[in-house]
Every structure is written in C-alpha cells, then in structure tokens.
N, C-alpha and C positions, 0 to 999 in steps of 0.2 A: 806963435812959432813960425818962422821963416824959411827953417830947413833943419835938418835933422842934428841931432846934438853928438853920432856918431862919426869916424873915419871909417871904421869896419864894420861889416854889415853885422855879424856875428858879436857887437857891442849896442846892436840898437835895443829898445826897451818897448815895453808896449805904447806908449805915447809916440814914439819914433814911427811906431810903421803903422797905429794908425792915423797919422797924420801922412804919410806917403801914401795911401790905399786911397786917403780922400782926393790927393792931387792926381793919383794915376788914374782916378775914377772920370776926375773932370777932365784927364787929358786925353782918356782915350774918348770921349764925345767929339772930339775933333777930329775923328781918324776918316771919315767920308771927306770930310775937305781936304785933310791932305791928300787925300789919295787922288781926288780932282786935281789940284794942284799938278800933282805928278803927271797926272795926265795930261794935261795942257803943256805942260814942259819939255813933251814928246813932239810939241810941235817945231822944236828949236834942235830937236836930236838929229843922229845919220840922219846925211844927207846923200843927194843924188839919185833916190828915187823918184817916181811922178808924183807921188802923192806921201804926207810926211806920216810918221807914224802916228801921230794924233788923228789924221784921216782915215790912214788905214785901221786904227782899232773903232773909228766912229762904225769906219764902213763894215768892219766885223761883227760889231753890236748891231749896226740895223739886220744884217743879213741875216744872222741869228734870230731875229725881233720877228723880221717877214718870216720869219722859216716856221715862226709858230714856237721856238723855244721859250722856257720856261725864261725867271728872272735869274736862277744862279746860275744859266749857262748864256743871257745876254750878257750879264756884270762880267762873267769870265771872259767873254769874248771882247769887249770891250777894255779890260784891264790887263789884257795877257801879255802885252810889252810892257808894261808898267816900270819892269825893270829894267830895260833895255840903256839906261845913260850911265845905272851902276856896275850891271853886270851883262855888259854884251855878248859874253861867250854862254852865259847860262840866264837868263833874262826871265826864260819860262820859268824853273825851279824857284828864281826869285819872286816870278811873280804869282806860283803857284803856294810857295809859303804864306806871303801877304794876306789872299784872298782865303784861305784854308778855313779858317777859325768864322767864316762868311758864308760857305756855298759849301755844298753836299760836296763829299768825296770824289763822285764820280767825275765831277767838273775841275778838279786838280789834277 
C-alpha cells in the first residue's frame, strides 16, 4: 500500500489507519531534526540586530546551561524563537506549542 484507499477520513478501514500510524510513527523520529533544522534557519531570519536569532537562542541555551538549569529548561531556551519566521507577532505560543508534548509544563 502506497497511501490510503480513502478521500474521507470517516471512510477509512482498519488497514487504512494502520498503515498511517506506521508512517506517522516513522515520521515523527524525525521531529529533532527538523526542529534543528528550524533552528538554523533562524540564522537567515530578522535582521538588523547584533547578533541573529540562531545566536541569540544558542546564547540563551548556554546561559541557561551555566545557570545550572535542568535540560527541559536549556531545550526551552534554546528553541523559544523557533517560531519566529512563521509567526512573529506570537513566536512564543508557537513555540511553546512545539516543545509542550517535550518539557514539563512549567517550561511552556
């Protein structure tokens, strides 16, 4: 099977979705890389500061790192613009959705 035998989700069969659960399974193992990905690509985002936002989230993660924090409040600090190419007026919420299902609550 190639892809699913429905148009409508509400006509799929049990062969239909477990064959989508196994490709969702294998595509979200990829989700650290993209999320690097995205990260890197902050290096090409707003500009006209001193330093681009892929620096400044590096420089948030180390400063976190020396601060002694845990790891689900480096990765937050580290990924907290994440959103910022899609959603610049709300970047945090986008990027506090992302990370959620990742890092304890209190770090959203």
């Amino acid at each position: 099977m190639d892809h699913v035998k429905f148009t409508q989700m509400k006509d799929g069969d049990k062969d239909d979705y477990d064959f989508l659960t196994a490709h969702e399974t294998e595509y979200t193992k990829g989700t650290a890389d993209r999320l690097l990905k995205a990260l890197v690509d902050l290096d090409e985002s707003l500009s006209g500061y001193q330093i681009t936002r892929l620096g400044h989230s590096v420089q948030s993660a180390t400063r976190a790192w020396r601060d002694g924090a845990d790891d689900d409040w480096v990765v937050s600090a580290l990924l907290h613009d994440i959103g910022d190419i899609y959603a610049p007026y709300n970047h945090d919420e986008y990027a506090a959705t992302i990370i959620r299902p990742f890092v304890r609550e209190q770090c959203t």
